[in-house]
C-alpha positions in Angstrom: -2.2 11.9 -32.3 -5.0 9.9 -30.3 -7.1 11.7 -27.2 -8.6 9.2 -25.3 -10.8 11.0 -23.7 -13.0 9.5 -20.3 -16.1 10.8 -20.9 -16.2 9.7 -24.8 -15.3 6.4 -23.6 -17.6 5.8 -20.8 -15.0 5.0 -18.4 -11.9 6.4 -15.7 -8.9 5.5 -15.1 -7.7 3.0 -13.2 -10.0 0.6 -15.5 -8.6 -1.1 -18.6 -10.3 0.1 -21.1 -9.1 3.5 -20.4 -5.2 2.3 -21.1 -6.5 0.1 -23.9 -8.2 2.5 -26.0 -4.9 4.6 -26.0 -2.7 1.6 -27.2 -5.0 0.5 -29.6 -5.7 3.5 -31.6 -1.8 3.8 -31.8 -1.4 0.3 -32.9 0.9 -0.3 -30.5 1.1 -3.3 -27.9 1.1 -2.2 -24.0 4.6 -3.0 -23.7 5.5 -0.3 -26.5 3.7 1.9 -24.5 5.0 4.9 -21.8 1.8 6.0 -19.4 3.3 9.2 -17.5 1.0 10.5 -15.2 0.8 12.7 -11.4 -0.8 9.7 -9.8 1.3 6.8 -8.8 -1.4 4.9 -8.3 -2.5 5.5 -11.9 1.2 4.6 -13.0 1.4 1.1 -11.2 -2.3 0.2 -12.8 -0.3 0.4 -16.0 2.1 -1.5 -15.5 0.2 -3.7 -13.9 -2.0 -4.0 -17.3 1.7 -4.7 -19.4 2.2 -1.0 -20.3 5.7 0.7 -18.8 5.0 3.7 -16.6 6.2 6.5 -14.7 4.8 9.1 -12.6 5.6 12.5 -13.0 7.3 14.7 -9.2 5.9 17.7 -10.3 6.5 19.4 -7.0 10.0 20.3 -5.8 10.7 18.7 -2.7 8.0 16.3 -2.7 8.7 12.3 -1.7 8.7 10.5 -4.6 6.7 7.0 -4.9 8.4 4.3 -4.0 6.5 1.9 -5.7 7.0 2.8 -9.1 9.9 4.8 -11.1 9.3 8.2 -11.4 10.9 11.5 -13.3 10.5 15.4 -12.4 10.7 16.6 -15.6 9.6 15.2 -18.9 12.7 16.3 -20.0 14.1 13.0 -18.6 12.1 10.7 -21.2 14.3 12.1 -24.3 17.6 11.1 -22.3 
């Protein structure tokens, strides 16, 4: 398991480093990486950066982004 953790790091999300530091200490390339998150903004940063990316409808009957995919359940990534 890896925590990348903001304050550790010295950084936030949306900048690099933050995505980075979670590849990395998996030993995995962006691209072999799944950033779920609440914030589409987040989400699109990632892919942006070469990571895939989805943001998380948490609350029924909200309007889902349109400008990345998104799930309501992480129940929907093991499909």
């Amino acid at each position: 398991m890896t925590l990348v953790i903001s304050a550790v790091l010295g950084c936030r999300k949306p900048d690099p480093r933050m995505y980075r530091a979670g590849s990395d200490a998996l030993g995995l390339a962006p691209a072999d990486c799944l950033f779920v998150d609440d914030d589409p903004d987040l989400v699109g940063a990632a892919i942006r950066l070469g990571y895939q990316g989805v943001t998380l409808v948490r609350e029924p009957g909200a309007e889902p982004p349109a400008a990345t995919p998104w799930i309501t359940s992480l129940r929907e990534l093991s499909q």
